[in-house]
N, C-alpha and C positions, 0 to 999 in steps of 0.2 A: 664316587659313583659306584653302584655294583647293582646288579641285575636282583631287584626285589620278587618279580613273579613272572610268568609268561604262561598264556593262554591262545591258542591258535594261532594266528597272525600276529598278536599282541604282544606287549611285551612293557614292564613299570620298570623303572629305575627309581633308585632311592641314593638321595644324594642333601645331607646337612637336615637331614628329616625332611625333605621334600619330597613328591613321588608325581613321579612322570609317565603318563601312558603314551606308547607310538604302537605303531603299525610299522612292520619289517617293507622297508621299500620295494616298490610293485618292482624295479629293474634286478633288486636282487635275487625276487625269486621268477620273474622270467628270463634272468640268466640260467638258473637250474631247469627250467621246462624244458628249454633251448637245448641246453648241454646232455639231456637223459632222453629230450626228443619226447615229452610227456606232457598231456596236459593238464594233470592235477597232482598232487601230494601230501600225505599229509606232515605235520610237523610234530614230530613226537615227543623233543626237548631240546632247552637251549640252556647251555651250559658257560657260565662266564670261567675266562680264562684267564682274564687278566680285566684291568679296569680298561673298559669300553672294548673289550676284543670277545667273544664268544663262539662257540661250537654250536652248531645246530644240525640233528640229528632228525633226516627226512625218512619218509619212508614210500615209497614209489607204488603203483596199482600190482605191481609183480611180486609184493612182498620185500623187497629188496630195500638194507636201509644204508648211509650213507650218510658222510658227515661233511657243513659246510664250515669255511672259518666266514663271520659276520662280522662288522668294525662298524662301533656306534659313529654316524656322520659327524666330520668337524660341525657344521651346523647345529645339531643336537647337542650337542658337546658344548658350545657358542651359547645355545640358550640355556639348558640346565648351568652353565654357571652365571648368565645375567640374572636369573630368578634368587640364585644360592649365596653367590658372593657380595 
């Protein structure tokens, strides 16, 4: 699996020449609203780090930018290989 493209919220995996679109879960980014006390941000880049683990680089309304670690769901994980395997 490794991170093929990401655009806003979005995010494709590519895995055995399949490709997967998700959406980054609503809890993981109302954990960062919560934690910066903010109600919007935007998402600048998402950096894989390892398979299923990535960096993502917000950037908050004050200019300020800030990195999260991301971990693709066992669940996702679960389906991308019942499609693959």
């Amino acid at each position: 699996m490794k991170l093929f493209n990401f655009v806003d919220f979005f995010y494709v995996i590519e895995h055995n020449n399949e490709y997967f679109e998700f959406e980054i879960e609503d809890d993981f980014l109302d954990n960062i609203s919560e934690e910066l006390d903010i109600d919007n941000f935007d998402i600048l880049k998402m950096s894989e780090i390892s398979e299923g683990n990535f960096d993502i680089l917000i950037k908050t309304p004050k200019g300020d930018e800030k990195i999260y670690k991301y971990t693709l769901s066992s669940e996702r994980i679960s389906y991308i290989l019942s499609i693959t395997e």
